[in-house]
C-alpha positions in Angstrom: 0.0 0.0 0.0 1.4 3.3 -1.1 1.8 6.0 1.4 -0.6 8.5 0.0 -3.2 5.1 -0.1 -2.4 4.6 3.7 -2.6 8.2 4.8 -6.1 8.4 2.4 -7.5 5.3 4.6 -6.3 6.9 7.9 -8.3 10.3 6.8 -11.3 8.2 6.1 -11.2 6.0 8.9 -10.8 9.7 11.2 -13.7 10.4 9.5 -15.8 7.6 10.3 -15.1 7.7 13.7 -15.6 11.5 14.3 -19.1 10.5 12.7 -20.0 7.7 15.1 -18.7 9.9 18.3 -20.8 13.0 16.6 -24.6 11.1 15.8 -24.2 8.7 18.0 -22.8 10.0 21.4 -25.0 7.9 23.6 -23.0 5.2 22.8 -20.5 6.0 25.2 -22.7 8.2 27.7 -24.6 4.5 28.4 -21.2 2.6 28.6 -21.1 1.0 24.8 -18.1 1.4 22.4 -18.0 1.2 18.8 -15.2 0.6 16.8 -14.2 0.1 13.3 -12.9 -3.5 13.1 -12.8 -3.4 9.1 -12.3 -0.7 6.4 -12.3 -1.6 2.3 -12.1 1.9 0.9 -12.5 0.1 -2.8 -15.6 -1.3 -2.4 -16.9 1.0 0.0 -17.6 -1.2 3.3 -16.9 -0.7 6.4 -17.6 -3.1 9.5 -18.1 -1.6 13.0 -18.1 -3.4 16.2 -20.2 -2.1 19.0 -19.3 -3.3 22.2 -19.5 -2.9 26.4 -22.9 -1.9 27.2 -23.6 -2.0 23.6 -23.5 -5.8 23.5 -26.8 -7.3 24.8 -28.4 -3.5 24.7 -32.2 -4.1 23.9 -32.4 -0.6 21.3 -28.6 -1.7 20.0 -30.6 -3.4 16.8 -32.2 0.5 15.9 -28.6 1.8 16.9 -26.8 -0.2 14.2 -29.7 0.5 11.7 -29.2 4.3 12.2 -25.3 3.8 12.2 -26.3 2.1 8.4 -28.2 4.4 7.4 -26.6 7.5 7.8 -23.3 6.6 7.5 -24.0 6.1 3.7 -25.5 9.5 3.2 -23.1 11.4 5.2 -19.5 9.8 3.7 -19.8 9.1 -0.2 -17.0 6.9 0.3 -19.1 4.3 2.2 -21.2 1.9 0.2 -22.3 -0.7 2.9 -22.2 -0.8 6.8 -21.7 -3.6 8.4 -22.3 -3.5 12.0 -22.4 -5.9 15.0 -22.8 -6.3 18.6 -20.7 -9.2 19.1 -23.6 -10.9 21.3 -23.6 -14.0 18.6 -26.6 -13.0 16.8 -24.7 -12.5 13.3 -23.9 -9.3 11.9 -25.8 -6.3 11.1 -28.0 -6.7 14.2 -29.7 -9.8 13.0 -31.4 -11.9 15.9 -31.5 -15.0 14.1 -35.1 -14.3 13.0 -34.7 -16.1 9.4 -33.1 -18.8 10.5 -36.9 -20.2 11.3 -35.3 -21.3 15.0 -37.2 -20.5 18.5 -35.4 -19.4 21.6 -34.8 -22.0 23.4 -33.7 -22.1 27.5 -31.7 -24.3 29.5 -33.7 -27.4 30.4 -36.1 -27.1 28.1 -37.6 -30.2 25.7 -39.4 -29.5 22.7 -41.3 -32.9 22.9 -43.5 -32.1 26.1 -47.1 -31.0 26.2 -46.3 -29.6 29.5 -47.5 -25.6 30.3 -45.3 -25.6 33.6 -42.6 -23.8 31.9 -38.8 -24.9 31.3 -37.4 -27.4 33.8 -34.3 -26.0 35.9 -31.0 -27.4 34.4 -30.1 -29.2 38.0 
């Protein structure tokens, strides 16, 4: 990577990151983090990591969706967001709602007609 390449990316990833801190400043006042764990300046993505409070956050999927959507409109160079909370549930905030699977809890059996409720796991 050429200098004036590396120095570009470091300008853009400056900018990304005075954009999250700027829109999105109750990301740290409730304890949360966000970071950019990858940058591809030729095709325009960029994938940001949310984190601390951030992870497990009930309103973290409508903070990535507003990280997505203005991230695009406010820095031309930006194409697609990619964003995710690290809790497991794939990227880009996705529960794991089109995977067509249930929550499930510890004890549980999918075979009983029982209404009591999951069984304690000792």
């Amino acid at each position: 990577m050429s200098t004036e390449s590396a120095d570009s990316d470091n300008e853009l990833r400056e900018r990304i990151t005075n954009f999250l801190r700027r829109n999105f400043p109750q990301i740290q006042m409730h304890g949360g983090s966000a970071a950019i764990s990858h940058l591809d300046r030729e095709t325009g993505e960029v994938h940001v990591q949310l984190g601390g409070a951030c992870s497990g956050c009930g309103i973290s999927p409508m903070t990535i969706q507003a990280i997505k959507t203005r991230m695009v409109k406010e820095i031309p160079e930006i194409n697609e967001v990619h964003a995710d909370t690290g809790m497991g549930h794939g990227a880009d905030g996705d529960l794991g709602g089109t995977s067509g699977m249930s929550p499930s809890f510890p004890g549980e059996t999918s075979d009983s007609d029982s209404d009591e409720g999951p069984q304690a796991p000792f």
